[in-house]
N, C-alpha and C positions, 0 to 999 in steps of 0.2 A: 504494500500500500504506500501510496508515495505520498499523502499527508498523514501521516501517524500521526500529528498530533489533532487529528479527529479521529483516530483509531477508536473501537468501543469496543467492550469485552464482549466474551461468546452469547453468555445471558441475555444482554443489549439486545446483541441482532436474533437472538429467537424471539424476543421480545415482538421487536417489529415483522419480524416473519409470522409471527400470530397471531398479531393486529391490523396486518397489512389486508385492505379491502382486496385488491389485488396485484400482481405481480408480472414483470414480462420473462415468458420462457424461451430461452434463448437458444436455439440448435443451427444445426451447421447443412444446406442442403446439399445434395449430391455432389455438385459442380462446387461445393467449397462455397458459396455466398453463404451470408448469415439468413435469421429469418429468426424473426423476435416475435411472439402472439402474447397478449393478457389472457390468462389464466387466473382463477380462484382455489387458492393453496389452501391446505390445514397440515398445517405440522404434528407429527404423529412421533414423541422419540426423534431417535435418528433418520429418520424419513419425512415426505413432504407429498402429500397427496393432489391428484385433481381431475376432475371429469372434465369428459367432451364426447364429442359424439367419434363412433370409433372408424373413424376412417378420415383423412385430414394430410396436408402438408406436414404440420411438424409430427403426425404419426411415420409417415414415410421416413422425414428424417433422424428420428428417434430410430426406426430400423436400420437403418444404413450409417447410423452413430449414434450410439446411446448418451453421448456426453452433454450432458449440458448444463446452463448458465441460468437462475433465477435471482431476480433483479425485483427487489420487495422497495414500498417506501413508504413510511412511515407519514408522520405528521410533520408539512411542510407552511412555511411561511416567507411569502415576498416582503422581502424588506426595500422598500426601493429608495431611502435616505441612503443607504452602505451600496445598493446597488446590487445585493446579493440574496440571495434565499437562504433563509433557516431548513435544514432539514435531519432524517434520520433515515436512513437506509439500510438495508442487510444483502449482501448476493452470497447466494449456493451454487455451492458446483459439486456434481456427480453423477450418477450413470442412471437414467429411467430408463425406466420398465412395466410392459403391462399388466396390470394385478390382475390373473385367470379363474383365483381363486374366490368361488362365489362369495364365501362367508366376510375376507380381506372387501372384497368390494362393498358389501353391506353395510359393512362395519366403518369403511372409510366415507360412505355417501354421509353414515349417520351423522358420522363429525364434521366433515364440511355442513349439514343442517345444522348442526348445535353452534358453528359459529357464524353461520350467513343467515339463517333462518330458524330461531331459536325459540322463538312464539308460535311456529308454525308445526314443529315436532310430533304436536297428533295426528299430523296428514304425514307423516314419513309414508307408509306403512302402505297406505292411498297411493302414494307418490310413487313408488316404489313398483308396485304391481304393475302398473301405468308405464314406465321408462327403464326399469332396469334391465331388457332383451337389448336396446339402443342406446345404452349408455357406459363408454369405458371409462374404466379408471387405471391412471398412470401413478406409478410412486416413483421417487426421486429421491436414492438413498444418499445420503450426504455424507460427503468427501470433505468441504468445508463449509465453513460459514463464517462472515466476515461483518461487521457492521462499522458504520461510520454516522456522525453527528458534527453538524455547523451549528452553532446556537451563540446568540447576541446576549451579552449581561442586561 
């Protein structure tokens, strides 16, 4: 990290990686150009979950390279007297993969509901029946996680 002194400790950016409304996933496509989509994370442990519909660019390029890049951000603020923005940031990097396992899927929908839709939890179940033939989930085991903070006195 080349300003360390906004470096923040691991805690920090799980922090903002659990609060983060959402997140850009960053993979690499075939021909080597990037390709960055927002995604809706839940950090799980050492992993980081998130649905879509199971068929897509960055599926293709998660097959053809599972490495990738999630780029979370926290609570931000234009200061525009300094000219600069207040923010809080975390990125992950490590290898996704598709969760096959019926039960792993369930279990990770539940938790993105508990953190995106948390009053809505009686319709899991509803919801469920309804989307879970057309709905994949990816997990993204974490290799690192980094966080960083610019904040004004």
């Amino acid at each position: 990290m080349r300003r360390t002194d906004r470096e923040q400790s691991e805690a920090f950016a799980r922090a903002v990686l659990a609060k983060c409304q959402y997140a850009t996933l960053c993979t690499v496509n075939a021909d080597g150009t990037p390709y960055g989509v927002p995604v809706s994370p839940v950090a799980v442990g050492d992993a980081v979950y998130f649905h879509c519909a199971p068929e897509g660019q960055k599926l293709d390029n998660i097959a053809h390279n599972p490495h990738v890049c999630l780029v979370c951000v926290g609570a931000t603020r234009v200061v525009p007297e300094k000219y600069s923005t207040e923010y809080e940031s975390a990125i992950v990097t490590g290898a996704a993969t598709r969760v096959t396992d019926d039960a792993e899927r369930r279990t990770s929908l539940y938790q993105l509901c508990e953190k995106y839709a948390p009053e809505h939890l009686a319709q899991f179940d509803a919801a469920i029946a309804r989307s879970f033939h057309r709905t994949a989930v990816y997990k993204i085991a974490i290799r690192r996680i980094t966080g960083k903070q610019k904040k004004y006195p």
